[in-house]
N, C-alpha and C positions, 0 to 999 in steps of 0.2 A: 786659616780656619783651624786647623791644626795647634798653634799656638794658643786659642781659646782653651780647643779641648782638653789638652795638655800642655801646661803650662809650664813645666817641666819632666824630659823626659827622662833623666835617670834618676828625678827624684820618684819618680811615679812605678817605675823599674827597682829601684829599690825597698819603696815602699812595699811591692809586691811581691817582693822575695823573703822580706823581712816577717812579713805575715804571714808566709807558707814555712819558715823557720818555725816560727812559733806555736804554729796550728800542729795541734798531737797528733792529725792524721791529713793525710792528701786527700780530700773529695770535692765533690762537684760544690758543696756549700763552702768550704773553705774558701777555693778558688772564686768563686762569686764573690764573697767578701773582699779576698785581695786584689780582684778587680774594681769593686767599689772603692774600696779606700785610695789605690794606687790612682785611681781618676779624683778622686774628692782630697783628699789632703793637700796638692799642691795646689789647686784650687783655692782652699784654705790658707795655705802658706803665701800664697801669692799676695791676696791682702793684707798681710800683716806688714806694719811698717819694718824696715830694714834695715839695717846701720852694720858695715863695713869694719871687720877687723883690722886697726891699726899694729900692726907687730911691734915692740921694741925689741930689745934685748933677751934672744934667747935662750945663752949661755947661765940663765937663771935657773931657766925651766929642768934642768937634770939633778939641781940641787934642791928641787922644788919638790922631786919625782920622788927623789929618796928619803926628804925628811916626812913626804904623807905616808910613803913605803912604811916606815920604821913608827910613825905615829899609829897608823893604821893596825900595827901589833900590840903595840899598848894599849891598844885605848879598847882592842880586842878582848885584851887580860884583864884590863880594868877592870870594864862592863861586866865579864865573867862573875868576877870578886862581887860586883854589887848585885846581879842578878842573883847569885846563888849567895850572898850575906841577908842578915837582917834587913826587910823592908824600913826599917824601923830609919835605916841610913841612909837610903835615897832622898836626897832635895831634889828633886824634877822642879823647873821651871824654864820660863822664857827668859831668853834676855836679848836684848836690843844692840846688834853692834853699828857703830857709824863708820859709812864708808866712806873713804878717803878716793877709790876707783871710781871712774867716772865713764869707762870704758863697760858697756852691756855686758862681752863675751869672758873678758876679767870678773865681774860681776857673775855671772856664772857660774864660771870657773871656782869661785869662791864660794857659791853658793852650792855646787857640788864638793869639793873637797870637805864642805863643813856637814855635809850628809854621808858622805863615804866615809867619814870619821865616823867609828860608833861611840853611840851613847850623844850626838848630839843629831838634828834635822832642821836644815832648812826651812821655815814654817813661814813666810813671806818678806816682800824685797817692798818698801816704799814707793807709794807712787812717783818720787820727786828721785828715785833711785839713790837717797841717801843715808837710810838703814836697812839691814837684813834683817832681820827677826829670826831666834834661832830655839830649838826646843831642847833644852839640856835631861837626859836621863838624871845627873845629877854632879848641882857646882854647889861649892862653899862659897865662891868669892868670883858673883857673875862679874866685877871688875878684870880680876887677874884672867878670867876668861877672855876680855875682850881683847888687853893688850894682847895674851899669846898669842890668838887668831889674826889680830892688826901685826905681829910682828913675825911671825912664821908663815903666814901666807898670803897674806895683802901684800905686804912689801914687795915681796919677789913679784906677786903678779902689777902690780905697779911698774916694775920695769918691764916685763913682757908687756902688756897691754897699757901704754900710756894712755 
């Protein structure tokens, strides 16, 4: 019976602590809430279909950490340059990258990296899981976009997650 109700109990444990984190004060509504949620989300999650991270090659992943580390201050200064430049210079657009990952949690991964990047955001993933769709603040050459992202951080997650 107990597995019905909670179908997970340290996700439901977590959930519940995660929302008293976030809540700007401790009261009795708060608490309510992250009692509903910590019962109803794995509930939730439970349904969802689920697929098993395969690990490769993790000795990737530290070389992975530092090139987002170091992009992640550029692309900081960039943005900066083009928020506080002429509007006149921003190209925003989307653009389509194809993925070569065939792995969900790589797929992610990429689809976060490529939002923790500023000046672009993840804007949806195919349903056939074979493009991202990405929202650029601003590119000259949505090409030269795709290979750096297919070569600076697909690649490596290709070996982590075959």
């Amino acid at each position: 019976m107990k597995r019905r109700m909670l179908p997970s109990i340290p996700q439901s444990l977590t959930v519940f602590a995660f929302w008293l984190l976030m809540a700007q004060e401790v009261s009795p509504a708060s608490i309510a809430m992250a009692l509903l949620l910590a019962w109803l989300m794995p509930l939730l999650a439970a349904r969802l279909e689920r697929e098993f991270a395969q690990l490769g090659r993790l000795g990737g992943g530290v070389r992975l950490t530092g090139r987002l580390l170091f992009d992640i201050v550029l692309a900081n200064i960039t943005v900066a340059r083009q928020v506080l430049g002429p509007e006149s210079r921003l190209q925003s657009q989307f653009v389509w990258v194809p993925l070569d990952l065939t792995n969900i949690h790589g797929i992610s991964a990429l689809a976060s990296i490529c939002t923790l990047t500023p000046g672009t955001v993840s804007a949806e993933l195919s349903e056939d899981r074979r493009w991202l769709l990405l929202h650029c603040l601003s590119v000259r050459d949505p090409d030269a976009l795709v290979i750096q992202i297919k070569t600076r951080y697909e690649t490596p997650l290709r070996e982590i997650f075959p």
